[in-house]
N, C-alpha and C positions, 0 to 999 in steps of 0.2 A: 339578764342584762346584755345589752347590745355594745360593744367595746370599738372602735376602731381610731388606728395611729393614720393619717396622713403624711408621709413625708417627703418633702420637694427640695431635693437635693441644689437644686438653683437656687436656694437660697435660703438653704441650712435649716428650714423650717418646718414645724410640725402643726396640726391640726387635727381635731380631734370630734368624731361624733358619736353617741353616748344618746343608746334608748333603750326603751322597755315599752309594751305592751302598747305599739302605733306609732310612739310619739319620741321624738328627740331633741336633742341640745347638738348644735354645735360649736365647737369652741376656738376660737384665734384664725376666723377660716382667711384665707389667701384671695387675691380680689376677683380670680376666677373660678365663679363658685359653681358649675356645670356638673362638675362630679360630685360635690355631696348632694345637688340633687338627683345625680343617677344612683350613689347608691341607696338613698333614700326610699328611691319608689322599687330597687332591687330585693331592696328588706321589707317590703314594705311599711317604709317607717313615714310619718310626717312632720317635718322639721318644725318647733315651735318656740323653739329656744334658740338664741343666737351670742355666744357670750364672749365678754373680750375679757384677757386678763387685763391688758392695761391700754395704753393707747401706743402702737407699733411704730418706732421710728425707720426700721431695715424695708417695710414693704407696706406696702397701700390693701388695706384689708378688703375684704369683701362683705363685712356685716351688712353695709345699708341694701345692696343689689340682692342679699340672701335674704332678708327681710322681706324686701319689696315684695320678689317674687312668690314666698311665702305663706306672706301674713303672720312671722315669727316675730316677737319680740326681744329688743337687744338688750340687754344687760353689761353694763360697765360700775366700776369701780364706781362710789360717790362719789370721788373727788377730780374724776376724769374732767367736768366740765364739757362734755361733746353739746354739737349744736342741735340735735337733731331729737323726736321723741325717743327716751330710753329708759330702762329702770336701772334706779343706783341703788347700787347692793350696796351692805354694811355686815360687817364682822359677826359672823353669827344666822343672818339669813340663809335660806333654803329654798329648794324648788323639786318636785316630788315628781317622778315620771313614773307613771305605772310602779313598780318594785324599788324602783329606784331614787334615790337621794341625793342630793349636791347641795352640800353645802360651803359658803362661800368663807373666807378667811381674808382680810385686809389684810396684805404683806409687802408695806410698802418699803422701797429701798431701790429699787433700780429706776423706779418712776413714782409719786406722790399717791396713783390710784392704783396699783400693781394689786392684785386678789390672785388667791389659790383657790384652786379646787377640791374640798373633799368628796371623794364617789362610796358612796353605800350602796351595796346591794345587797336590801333585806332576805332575798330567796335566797343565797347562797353562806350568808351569815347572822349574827343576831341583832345586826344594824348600828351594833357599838363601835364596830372598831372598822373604819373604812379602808375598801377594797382599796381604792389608788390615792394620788393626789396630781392634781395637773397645775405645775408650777409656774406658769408662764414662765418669765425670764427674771423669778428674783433664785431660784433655786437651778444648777443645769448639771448632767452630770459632768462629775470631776471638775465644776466650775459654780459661779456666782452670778449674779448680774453688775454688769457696771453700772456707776453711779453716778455717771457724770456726762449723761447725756443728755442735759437740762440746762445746759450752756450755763448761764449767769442767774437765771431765776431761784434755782436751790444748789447750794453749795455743794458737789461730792461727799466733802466732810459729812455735810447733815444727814445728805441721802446715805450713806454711809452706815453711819448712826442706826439710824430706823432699818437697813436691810441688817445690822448683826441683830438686832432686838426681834425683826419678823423671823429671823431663822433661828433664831437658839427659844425666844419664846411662844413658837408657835410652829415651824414645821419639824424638830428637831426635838419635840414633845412627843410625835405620834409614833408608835411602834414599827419597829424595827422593821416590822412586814408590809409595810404599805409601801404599794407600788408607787414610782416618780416617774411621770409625764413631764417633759418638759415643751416648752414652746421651741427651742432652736438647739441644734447641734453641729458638732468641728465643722468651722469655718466660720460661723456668723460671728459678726462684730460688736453684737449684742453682750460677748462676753469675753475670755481672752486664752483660755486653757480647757475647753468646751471637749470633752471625750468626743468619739466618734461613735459612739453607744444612743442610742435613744430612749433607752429607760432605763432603771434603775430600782431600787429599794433606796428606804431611809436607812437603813443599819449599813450596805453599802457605802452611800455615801459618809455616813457620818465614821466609818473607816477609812476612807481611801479618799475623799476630797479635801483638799489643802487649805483649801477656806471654811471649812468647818472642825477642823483639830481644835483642842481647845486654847482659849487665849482670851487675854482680854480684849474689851472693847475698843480700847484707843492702838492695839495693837491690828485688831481687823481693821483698823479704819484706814491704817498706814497702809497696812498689806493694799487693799483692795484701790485705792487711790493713787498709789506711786508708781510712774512710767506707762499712763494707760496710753495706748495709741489714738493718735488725733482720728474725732467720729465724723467719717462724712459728711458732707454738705447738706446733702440728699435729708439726711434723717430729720434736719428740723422741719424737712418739707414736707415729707410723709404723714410727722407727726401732726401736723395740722391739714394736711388731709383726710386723714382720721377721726379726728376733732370735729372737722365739717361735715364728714359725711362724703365723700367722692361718687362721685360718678359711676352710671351702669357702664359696664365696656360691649352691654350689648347695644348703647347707643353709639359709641367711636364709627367714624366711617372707615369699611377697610381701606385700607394701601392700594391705592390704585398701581399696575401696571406701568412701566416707564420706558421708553426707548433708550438706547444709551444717548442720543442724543437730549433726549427729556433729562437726565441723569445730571449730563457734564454740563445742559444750564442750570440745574438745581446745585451744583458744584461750581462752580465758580458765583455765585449770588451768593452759597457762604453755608449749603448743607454740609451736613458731614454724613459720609458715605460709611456705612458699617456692614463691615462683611463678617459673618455671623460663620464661614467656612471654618474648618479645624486647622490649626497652625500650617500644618503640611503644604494642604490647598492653597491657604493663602500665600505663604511666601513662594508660591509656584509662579503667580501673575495674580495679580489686582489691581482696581483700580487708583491710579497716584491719588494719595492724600487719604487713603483709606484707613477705617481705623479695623482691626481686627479683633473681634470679640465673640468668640465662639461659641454654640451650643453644647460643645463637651465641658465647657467647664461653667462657674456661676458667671454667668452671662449677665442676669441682673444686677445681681451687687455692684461687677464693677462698670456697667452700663450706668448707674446711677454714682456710682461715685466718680466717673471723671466726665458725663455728658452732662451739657445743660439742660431743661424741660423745654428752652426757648429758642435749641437750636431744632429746626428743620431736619431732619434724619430718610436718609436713604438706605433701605437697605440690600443687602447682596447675598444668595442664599443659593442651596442647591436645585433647590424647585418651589413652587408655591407653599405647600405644605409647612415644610420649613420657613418661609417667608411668615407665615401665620403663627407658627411657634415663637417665632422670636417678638414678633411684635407681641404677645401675650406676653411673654417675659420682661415687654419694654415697660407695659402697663404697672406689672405687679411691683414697680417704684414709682410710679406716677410719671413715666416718660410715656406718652400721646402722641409727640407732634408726627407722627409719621408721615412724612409727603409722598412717599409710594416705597415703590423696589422695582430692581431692574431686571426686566422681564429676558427670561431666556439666561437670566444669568450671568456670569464671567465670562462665557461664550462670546456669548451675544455681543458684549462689550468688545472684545477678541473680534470677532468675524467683521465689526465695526469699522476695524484700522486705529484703532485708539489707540496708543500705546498703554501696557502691561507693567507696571513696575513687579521686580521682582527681588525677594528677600532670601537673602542667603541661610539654610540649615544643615548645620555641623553636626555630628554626635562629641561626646565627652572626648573621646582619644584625639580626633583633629584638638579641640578647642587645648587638650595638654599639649599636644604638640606644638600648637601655633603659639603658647605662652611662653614655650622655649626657644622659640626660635622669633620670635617679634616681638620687642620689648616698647613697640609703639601704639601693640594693640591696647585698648582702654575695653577691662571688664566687669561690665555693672549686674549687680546684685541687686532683683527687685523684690524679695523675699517680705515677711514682717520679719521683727524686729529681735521676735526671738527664734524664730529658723536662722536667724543671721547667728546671731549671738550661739546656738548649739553645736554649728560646724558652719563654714566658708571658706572659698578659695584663693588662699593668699595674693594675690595678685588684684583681687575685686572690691571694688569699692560699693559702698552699701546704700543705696536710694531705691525705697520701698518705692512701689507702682503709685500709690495712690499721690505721691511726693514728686516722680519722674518728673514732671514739667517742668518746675521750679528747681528741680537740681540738677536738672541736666545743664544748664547752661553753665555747668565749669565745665563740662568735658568739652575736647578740644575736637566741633564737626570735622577735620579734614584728615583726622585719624580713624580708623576702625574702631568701630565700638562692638561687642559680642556680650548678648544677656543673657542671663543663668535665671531659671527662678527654681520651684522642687521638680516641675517636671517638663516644662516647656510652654505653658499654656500663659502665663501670666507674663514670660515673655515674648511671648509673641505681640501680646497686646503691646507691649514696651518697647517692641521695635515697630511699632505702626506709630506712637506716638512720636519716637525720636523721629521718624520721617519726616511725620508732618512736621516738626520742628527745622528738618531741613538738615539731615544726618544723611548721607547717601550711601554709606559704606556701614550696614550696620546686620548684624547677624544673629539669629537665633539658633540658642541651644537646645535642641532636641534633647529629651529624656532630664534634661536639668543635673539637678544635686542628687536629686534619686539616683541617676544613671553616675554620677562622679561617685558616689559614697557606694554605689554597689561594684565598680570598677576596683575600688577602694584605694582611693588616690587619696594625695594628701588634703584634709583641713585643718583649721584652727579653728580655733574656739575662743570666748571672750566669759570672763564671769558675768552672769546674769541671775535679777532676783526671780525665783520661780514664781509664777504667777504673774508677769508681766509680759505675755505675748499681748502682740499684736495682730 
């Protein structure tokens, strides 16, 4: 048997292809499907299977463009409902590749069509007891799937319900020794306490995950439902582009080239200019009204969680290449509308005569310093909800990133504002949005809470239920 993990750190997620003797399955792929067909024809394998666990709210798949190209056929849950030709699995069914066995498991609970994987490999064992299981996102390690990213259609409660039944009566049945695959890891919003691990065992988990100790039913329901964080915008939009079927992104036209004067009238008509540079570079000089969203950190996720699909998008990079990355990462949430990037650069814009805004970066020892000695500075905390609640700097007020917009407008523009997040990256972006918002004095912390807690300055802390990150 042929085994392999994909994992795309931009946006916490895993993928997975699974052959024996030619022939393969791939499973939960990402919407740029390039590399599993390179390594496909590296194994010489040929892709014939293409399987979803359920329908993905965090990124825009690449089943139908993996098909096309193919000639594989997709497999979804029965109850997924997609538009497109697919086979609906049911509890029980199978699909046999060379040596190899997958059979499929209904484990609904974080979505209505959510399926598991079990992997037999009859060469290696007696075909009873399977080698792994790949859980999409109702099982993760040292976490669950949320249940309440179905807005108004199915109640949490219910979905609830049906994910403690799919895990105590059916992945929490199989021995100790089987491997867990999951679909996403720390960080995705798919779950809320998500290890930084990517696999696991059942015995494992069923020691050391918090949502699987044992308990009653109505007592997992509480757990699992109470203080989850508000789910993106994005997700119900992904979701139904999954459902339909999205688009090849080897059809998208690239990014055309842009002069900075091409730019600043694509800027003032109402683009929004994203510079994709590392906090550093950015607050060094960029262009005014720019938003900053980096390729060192998940670029996608919160691309998708604070841009619209319907705005216009510039972007600003350190050369082509990177102009090309990022727009693939714009894609893999269903942001398209790219109208170019600005050729040559920051430079370019610079050698222009344009003017440069530029954002100010402290380390931890200034930002103590400066709390004791300005008690005018205003210091916001864009952290989730339980990096807040574990430790935070007395002085900071708490408005997670995904929230900034909307709560910034108590903080008073004509004072200094200075952002924390854990390491600097998630501020930066928060001080590009107070700009735009029309903040002029606003500064970012390099190294973050990491660099305050490893200083070991002072924080506090708030009681908080485990299991309620955000």
């Amino acid at each position: 048997m042929y085994f392999h993990q994909f994992y795309l750190g931009c946006l916490a997620q895993a993928s997975y292809m699974i052959g024996s003797d030619g022939e393969a399955a791939v499973v939960d792929p990402r919407r740029d499907v390039e590399e599993y067909l390179e390594e496909a024809r590296a194994r010489g394998l040929t892709i014939r299977h293409v399987i979803e666990t359920h329908l993905h709210a965090d990124f825009v798949s690449g089943h139908k463009e993996l098909a096309e190209r193919t000639g594989a056929r997709i497999y979804f849950g029965a109850r997924a409902g997609v538009k497109f030709p697919h086979v609906p699995v049911h509890d029980g069914d199978s699909l046999a590749m060379g040596r190899v066995t997958l059979r499929f498991l209904e484990t609904p609970g974080h979505t209505p069509e959510s399926i598991s994987i079990l992997v037999y490999d009859r060469e290696e064992g007696s075909g009873e007891i399977p080698e792994a299981v790949l859980t999409g996102d109702t099982l993760f390690i040292g976490d669950v799937g949320r249940p309440d990213l179905l807005g108004a259609k199915i109640s949490p409660n219910e979905l609830a319900g049906q994910l403690y039944d799919s895990l105590h009566e059916k992945l929490l049945t199989l021995p100790d020794s089987v491997k867990v695959f999951p679909a996403h890891g720390a960080g995705s919003l798919c779950g809320r306490n998500i290890s930084s691990e990517t696999s696991s065992t059942i015995g494992e988990q069923r020691r050391y995950n918090y949502a699987l100790r044992p308990m009653p039913r109505e007592e997992f329901v509480a757990l699992v439902t109470t203080d989850l964080p508000e789910a993106p915008a994005y997700f119900a939009r992904d979701v139904q582009l999954n459902r339909e079927g999205p688009g090849a992104l080897e059809e998208l036209p690239a990014p055309p080239p842009l002069s900075p004067e091409g730019v600043e009238a694509l800027r003032q008509s109402g683009a929004i200019v994203v510079d994709t540079r590392p906090p550093a570079e950015f607050g060094a000089g960029h262009v005014p009204g720019a938003m900053n969203l980096g390729q060192s950190g998940q670029l996608a996720s919160w691309a998708g969680a604070l841009l619209s699909p319907k705005d216009p998008l510039v972007l600003v990079a350190e050369d082509p290449e990177r102009v090309a990355e990022s727009r693939t990462r714009l894609t893999r949430v269903g942001l398209e509308n790219v109208a170019g990037y600005l050729d040559g650069g920051i430079r370019a814009w610079d050698e222009s005569g344009r003017p440069l805004v530029r954002t100010e970066q402290i380390d931890v020892d200034e930002l103590r310093a400066r709390l004791d000695e300005d008690r005018a500075l205003q210091l916001v905390d864009v952290r989730r909800p339980a990096e807040w609640h574990a430790g935070h700097i007395g002085r900071a007020v708490h408005m997670p990133l995904h929230q900034l917009a909307e709560l910034a407008r108590s903080l008073d523009r004509e004072r200094p504002v200075a952002v924390v997040c854990r390491s600097g990256y998630r501020s930066s972006i928060a001080t590009s949005l107070l700009e735009r918002m029309g903040f002029r004095k606003t500064t970012n912390v390099i190294g973050g809470m990491d660099a305050w807690t490893g200083a070991q300055f002072e924080t506090e802390t708030e009681e908080f239920q485990k299991g309620t990150a955000g």
